[in-house]
Steps between C-alpha positions, in 0.01 A plus 500: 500500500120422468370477139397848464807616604648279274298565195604895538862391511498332164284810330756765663800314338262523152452863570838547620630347129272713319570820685914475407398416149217783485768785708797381235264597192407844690845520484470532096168667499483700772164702350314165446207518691398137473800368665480750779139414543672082520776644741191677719291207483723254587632732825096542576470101473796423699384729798189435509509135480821520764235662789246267399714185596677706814823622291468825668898590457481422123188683490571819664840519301306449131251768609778766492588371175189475361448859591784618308384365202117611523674855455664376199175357413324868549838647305617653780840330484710380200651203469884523595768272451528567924125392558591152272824454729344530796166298374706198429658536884151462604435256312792285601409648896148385453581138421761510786196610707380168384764270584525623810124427630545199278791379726379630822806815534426830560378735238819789417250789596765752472601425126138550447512828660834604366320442165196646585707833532646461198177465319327843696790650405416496151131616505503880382437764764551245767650658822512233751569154553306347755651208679395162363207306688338170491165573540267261669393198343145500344256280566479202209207505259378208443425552110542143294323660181397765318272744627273789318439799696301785442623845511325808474758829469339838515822757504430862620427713246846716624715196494638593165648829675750246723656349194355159501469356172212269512565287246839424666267370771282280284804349323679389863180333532477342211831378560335303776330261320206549236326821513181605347434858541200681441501956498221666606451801308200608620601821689697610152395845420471621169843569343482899544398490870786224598785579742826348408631461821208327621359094500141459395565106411512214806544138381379144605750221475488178488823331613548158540862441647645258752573830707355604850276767546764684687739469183241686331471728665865613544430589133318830609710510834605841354193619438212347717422836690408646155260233363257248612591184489315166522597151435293157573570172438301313228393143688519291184420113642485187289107503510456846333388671810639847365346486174120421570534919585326662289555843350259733742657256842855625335401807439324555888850327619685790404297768633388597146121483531245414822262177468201749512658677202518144288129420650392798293645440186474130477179478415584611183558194249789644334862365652577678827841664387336689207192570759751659781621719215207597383391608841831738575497298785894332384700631217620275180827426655370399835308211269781451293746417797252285668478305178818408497526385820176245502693387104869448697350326819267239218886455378679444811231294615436299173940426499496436880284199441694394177783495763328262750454274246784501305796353611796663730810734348636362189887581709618366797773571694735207578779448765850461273550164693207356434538518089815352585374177675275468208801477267643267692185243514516601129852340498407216700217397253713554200700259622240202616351563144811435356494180718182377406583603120831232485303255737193482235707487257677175643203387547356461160135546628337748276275609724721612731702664266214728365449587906846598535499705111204683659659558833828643307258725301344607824843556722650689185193728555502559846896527517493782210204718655689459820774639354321782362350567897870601561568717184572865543498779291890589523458853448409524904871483475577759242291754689760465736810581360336845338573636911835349446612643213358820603703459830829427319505753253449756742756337687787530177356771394401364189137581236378122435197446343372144603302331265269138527323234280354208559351558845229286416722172473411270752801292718424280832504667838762350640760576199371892518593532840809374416559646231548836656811543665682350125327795307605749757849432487472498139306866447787642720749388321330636170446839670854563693742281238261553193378800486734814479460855639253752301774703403734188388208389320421881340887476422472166295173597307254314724210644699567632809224289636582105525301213416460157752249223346327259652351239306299169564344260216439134490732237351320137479542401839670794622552842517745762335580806686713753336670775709642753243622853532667752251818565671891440415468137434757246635881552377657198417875592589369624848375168583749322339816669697306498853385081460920486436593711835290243702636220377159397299671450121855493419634774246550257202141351504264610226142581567208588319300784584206259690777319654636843687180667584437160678793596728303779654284209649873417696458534902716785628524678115406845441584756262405768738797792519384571930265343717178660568195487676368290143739350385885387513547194690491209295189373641247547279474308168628172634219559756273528200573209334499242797182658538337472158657138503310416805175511296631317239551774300757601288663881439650650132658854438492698233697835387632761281765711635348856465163392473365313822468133672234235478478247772269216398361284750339167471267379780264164497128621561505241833720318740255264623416314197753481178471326180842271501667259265514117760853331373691179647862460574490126640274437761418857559298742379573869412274824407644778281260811521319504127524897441913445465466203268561553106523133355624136584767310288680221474856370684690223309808325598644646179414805568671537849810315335491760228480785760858383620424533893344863434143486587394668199233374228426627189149585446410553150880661473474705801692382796368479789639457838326235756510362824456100570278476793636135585823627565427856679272279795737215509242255365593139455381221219525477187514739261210468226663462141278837372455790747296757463545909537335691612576869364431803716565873488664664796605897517451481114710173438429157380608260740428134452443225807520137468268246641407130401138537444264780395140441637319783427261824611425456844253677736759636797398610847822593661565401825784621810745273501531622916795662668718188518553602109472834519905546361447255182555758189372299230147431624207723556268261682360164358157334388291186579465274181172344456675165598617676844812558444716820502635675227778778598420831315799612316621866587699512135692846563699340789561203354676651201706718720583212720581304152741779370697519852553130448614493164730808574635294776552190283692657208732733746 
C-alpha cells in the first residue's frame, strides 16, 4: 500500500474504535443527539475518506449507513436496540472490508448487501429494497489542507412549502468544518404583510473545511432545483494574494454591485461600505457579509504564514518496529555505560570518572523518555471489552452493568497487547461463573442488573488492575471437593482460604456444572496465569461468598528495561527482578543448624521458608560462612532465596537467551554486566515450584 493508502488505514481503525464505543453509548442514550451526530460523523469520515484513497467497496457500503442515520439525525427514525445490533455488524463488516484490501482478498460484497437490506428495511415507509451496488470510483481530490469557500444560498421563496427545514441545512454544513453564516433580511416584509410559508432570508457562508466542492454540495442535493446555489473557492496563498481584495473588488466578485456603480460613489471620502448603503445601491447585510469575509481571509492568511514558519506537526506517526529498535539501541547503551562506569572506576582517573557520571546521567535520560515513546494509555484496551461484555450478556442472558477507572494509566505497548487475551478470559469468567441470573439475583436481594469492574492504577513500578464484579463469590467447599476429585489435594490436608482459591489457577480445574460455548473446560485460569507470569507479573484473588470476586493483577510498566537486584553465587552472577524483592538478611551456620535440615529461618519470629540457590543449580565451591537472603513475595507468600553475595540495584536490559534454551523454567532471559559478562535473569515463580516438587520428592 502507498502512503496515502496507508495513512487512511490507520485513521479507519481510529474511527472504527470510536464508532463501537460511540454505537455502545447510543445503546444507553438512544435520544442523545451528540453521540448520533459522533456516530454520523464518523460514518461521513469513513466514506468519504475511503473514495478519496480508492476504497470504493468500503465507501459505497458506509454511504447506506450513513444514510440511515441522517434520518435519525432529521428525527425521522428512533434509535432501536435493532438499528445498534445491526450498526455494530457494520462496524465489524467495515473493518473486514479493510483487512481484506489490506491483504489483497476479495471484498464480501454480498454481506454488504445482505446488510444493506437489513438497514432499508428499517427506514419508515420504505417499500423496496434495491439491490446493492458499488458505484464507480470517484476521481481523488487532491486536497492536503484546509480550504475556505464561499457560498452564496438564495432558497425559493416556496421552499418552505416542501418541508425543508433550513436550518437543518446550515447545521450539516456546519458540521463540515467552520462555518460563518451571514442572513440577508433584506426582502423581510413588515410583520403584518409576511407569509409564513414563505423564505424572504438567503445566507452567505463562509466554510472552511477539508471537503470538496462536490461534498458540499450533496448538502442541498435535495433541494438544488429550489434555490440558487453558488460556491467558490477562496485562493488563500502564503503571500496574501487573497487578502490585498478590498471590500468594493469583493463586493463586484459576487455580483453585488458593477465597477461603474463603485466609480460613482467613491468619490465620496467616507468608507465605501457605509457609501454603498447610503446610495441603496447594496443593503447593510450585503456589507456586513463582505466584511467578514475580507476579516476571515486577513486570518487565514496572517496563520498560513505563522505555519510556514513555524515548525512541522507537534505528532508524528511512527512504525511500531521502529520504537522498538530504538529500545533496543537504548539497551545496548545502557549496557556500554555500565562498562565504561566499572572501567573508570578501576581506573582511578577522575576525569574519566566525571565523563562516565555524566554519560550515566545522560543514558538514564534517554533510556526513561524512550520508555515513555512506548507508553500507552491502557484504556485503548478497556474500550474493548465494553463490546464484549455487551456480547456476553446478551449471550447468557444476563443485565451487567460494566463499569471503568483508571483509563488514563499508562502501561508499555508491548505488555497492552498482551495483556488482552488474560483480561478476556478473566471478564468471562466474572460474567458466566460470577454473575447470576436477574431473577436469581432479584431472589437473593441483589439488583437484577450485575456489576463487572475494570480497574487500572499505578503501583511504583507497576501496575494494579482489579477485575471485580458483584456476583455469588467463590465457595470454598466447591473448590475444595473438585481440587480432591482430580487428584490436586488429598482429603486430610488443611488449607487456608488463599491457599484454595489458588487451586482454580490448576490446569484442567473448573467448577463449571456443563460445558458451554464460555466456559467449562478447564482451560482458562491456568491459561491466565502462565500468561500474567510471562510479563513478570503476578495474579491475587479476592472474595466473599454472596458478595462478588476481585482478581488483582500485578504487571511491571516494561519488559525491556527492569530495575533488578545483581547477586553472586560463586563465580556467577544472578538478577532477581526488584518489584518482587521485600528485604535481604542474613544466613549463619547456626542458623541452618538450628533449622534442623528444614529450610526455614526465622525472621524477626516469623518463619520463613527459602530456597539455597547453590544447591537448586548444582553450583560447586565453597560455601561462604554468612549467606545472604534474599526475601520475595510470590502469589501473596514470603519466600526466601539464598545466594553468597548481594551486590545491589542494577540497571537490567533483558536479553533472549535463543531457542537452544527456550525449555529452561527458571530463567526469563539474561543481562550483560558492565564487565561483559552474563547474568541469568531469575524467573522466581518456576523456581519455587520446581523447589517444592523436589522437596516433595526428597521427604516421600
Amino acid at each position: 500500500m502507498d502512503s496515502p493508502q496507508q495513512a487512511f488505514k490507520e485513521e479507519a481503525y481510529e474511527l472504527l474504535t470510536e464508532l463501537e464505543t460511540a454505537l455502545l453509548e447510543l445503546e444507553e442514550c438512544p435520544d442523545d443527539m451528540e453521540i448520533i451526530g459522533q456516530v454520523f460523523r464518523a460514518m461521513h469520515t469513513i466514506k468519504g475518506s475511503g473514495a478519496m484513497f480508492g476504497f470504493t467497496d468500503i465507501s459505497s457500503f458506509t454511504h447506506e449507513v450513513e444514510t440511515v442515520y441522517d434520518l435519525v439525525r432529521s428525527g425521522e427514525m428512533k434509535v432501536t436496540k435493532t438499528l445498534v445490533d445491526l450498526s455494530l455488524q457494520a462496524r465489524d463488516h467495515i473493518l473486514g472490508l479493510l483487512d481484506a484490501v489490506c491483504e489483497g482478498q476479495p471484498a464480501d460484497l454480498p454481506r454488504s448487501g445482505e446488510l444493506v437490506r437489513q438497514f432499508q428495511a428499517l427506514i419508515p415507509g420504505k417499500t423496496s429494497t434495491p439491490a446493492f451496488e458499488v458505484p464507480v470510483q470517484e476521481e481523488k481530490a487532491e486536497i492536503d489542507e484546509l480550504q475556505t469557500y464561499r457560498i452564496r444560498f438564495n432558497p425559493s421563496p416556496e421552499i418552505l412549502k416542501t418541508g425543508t427545514r433550513m436550518s437543518a441545512l446550515l447545521d450539516e454544513l456546519a458540521e463540515l468544518g467552520t462555518c460563518r453564516t451571514i442572513a440577508h433580511k433584506s426582502k423581510v416584509p413588515p410583520l403584518d404583510q409576511i407569509d409564513p410559508e414563505l423564505c424572504y432570508v438567503s445566507w452567505d457562508i463562509l466554510l472552511t473545511s477539508p471537503c470538496r466542492e462536490e461534498e458540499i454540495r450533496d448538502v442541498f442535493i435535495f433541494v438544488e432545483d429550489e434555490c440558487e446555489i453558488r460556491i467558490r473557492r477562496l485562493d488563500i496563498g502564503s503571500d496574501g494574494e487573497e487578502q490585498q481584495k478590498r471590500l468594493g473588488d469583493i463586493l463586484i466578485e459576487r455580483g453585488d454591485i458593477t465597477q461603474d456603480e463603485i466609480d460613482k460613489v467613491i468619490a465620496k471620502s467616507r468608507r465605501i461600505g457605509e457609501m454603498l448603503v447610503d446610495a441603496r445601491l447594496v443593503d447593510v447585510d450585503a456589507v456586513e457579509s463582505a466584511l467578514q469575509e475580507q476579516q476571515l481571509v486577513r486570518q487565514l492568511t496572517e496563520k498560513r504564514k505563522e505555519k510556514t514558519e513555524a515548525p512541522a506537526s507537534s505528532s508524528l506517526r511512527v512504525p511500531a518496529e521502529r520504537l522498538d529498535e530504538l529500545v533496543n539501541l537504548v539497551g545496548e547503551m545502557v549496557t556500554v555505560q555500565s562498562r565504561l562506569s566499572q572501567t573508570a572506576a578501576l581506573s582511578g582517573d577522575s576525569e574519566l570518572q566525571s565523563i562516565a557520571e555524566e554519560v550515566e546521567r545522560l543514558t538514564e535520560e534517554l533510556r526513561d523518555s524512550t520508555l515513555n515513546i512506548r507508553m500507552l494509555p491502557i484504556g485503548s484496551t478497556f474500550s474493548k471489552f465494553k463490546r464484549l461484555v455487551r456480547d456476553i450478556a446478551s449471550d447468557l442472558k444476563k443485565e451487567v452493568d460494566f463499569q471503568t477507572a483508571g483509563a488514563e494509566t499508562e502501561l508499555d505497548k508491548t505488555v497492552i497487547e498482551q495483556l488482552n487475551d488474560p483480561l478476556v478470559h478473566i471478564i468471562r469468567n466474572s460474567m458466566d461463573h460470577g454473575l447470576e441470573l436477574p431473577d436469581v439475583r432479584q431472589a437473593a436481594g441483589k439488583p437484577r442488573q450485575g456489576t463487572v469492574f475494570l480497574g487500572a492504577q499505578h503501583s511504583g513500578d507497576s501496575v494494579v488492575i482489579e477485575i471485580r464484579d458483584d456476583g455469588k463469590g467463590l465457595n470454598t467447599d466447591v473448590i475444595r471437593e473438585k481440587a480432591i476429585s482430580k487428584g490436586l489435594i488429598g482429603p486430610d490436608e488443611n488449607l487456608s482460604d488463599q491457599e484454595i482459591y489458588q487451586l482454580i489457577f490448576a490446569p484442567g480445574f473448573s467448577t463449571a456444572q456443563q460445558v458451554t460455548g464460555l466456559s467449562g473446560r478447564g482451560v482458562g485460569m491456568d491459561v491466565v496465569k502462565r500468561a500474567i507470569e510471562a510479563l513478570r507479573g503476578t495474579i491475587s484473588l479476592d472474595s466473599t461468598l454472596g458478595k462478588g470476586t476481585t482478581v488483582r493483577l500485578r504487571i511491571p510498566l516494561t519488559l525491556a528495561i527492569i530495575e533488578s537486584l545483581l547477586v553472586k553465587i560463586g563465580s556467577g552472577s544472578f538478577v532477581l527482578p526488584l518489584s518482587a524483592v521485600e528485604e535481604c538478611v542474613e544466613l549463619t551456620q547456626s542458623d541452618i543448624e538450628d533449622s534442623h535440615g528444614r529450610c526455614l529461618a526465622n525472621v524477626r519470629g516469623t518463619l520463613i521458608p527459602y530456597i539455597p540457590l547453590r544447591n537448586s543449580f548444582a553450583i560447586p565451591g565453597p560455601v561462604p560462612p554468612i549467606q545472604q537472603i534474599v526475601i520475595t513475595r510470590i502469589d501473596g507468600q514470603q519466600v526466601g532465596f539464598v545466594v553468597d553475595t548481594v551486590i545491589g540495584e542494577h540497571q537490567t536490559v533483558i536479553k533472549s537467551l535463543g531457542p537452544m534454551y527456550r525449555d529452561v523454567r527458571c530463567t526469563s532471559g539474561a543481562t550483560i554486566l558492565g564487565d561483559g559478562s552474563v547474568a541469568l535473569i531469575l524467573d522466581l515463580v518456576p523456581l519455587t515450584q520446581q523447589h517444592a516438587v523436589t522437596e516433595a520428592a526428597r521427604l516421600s
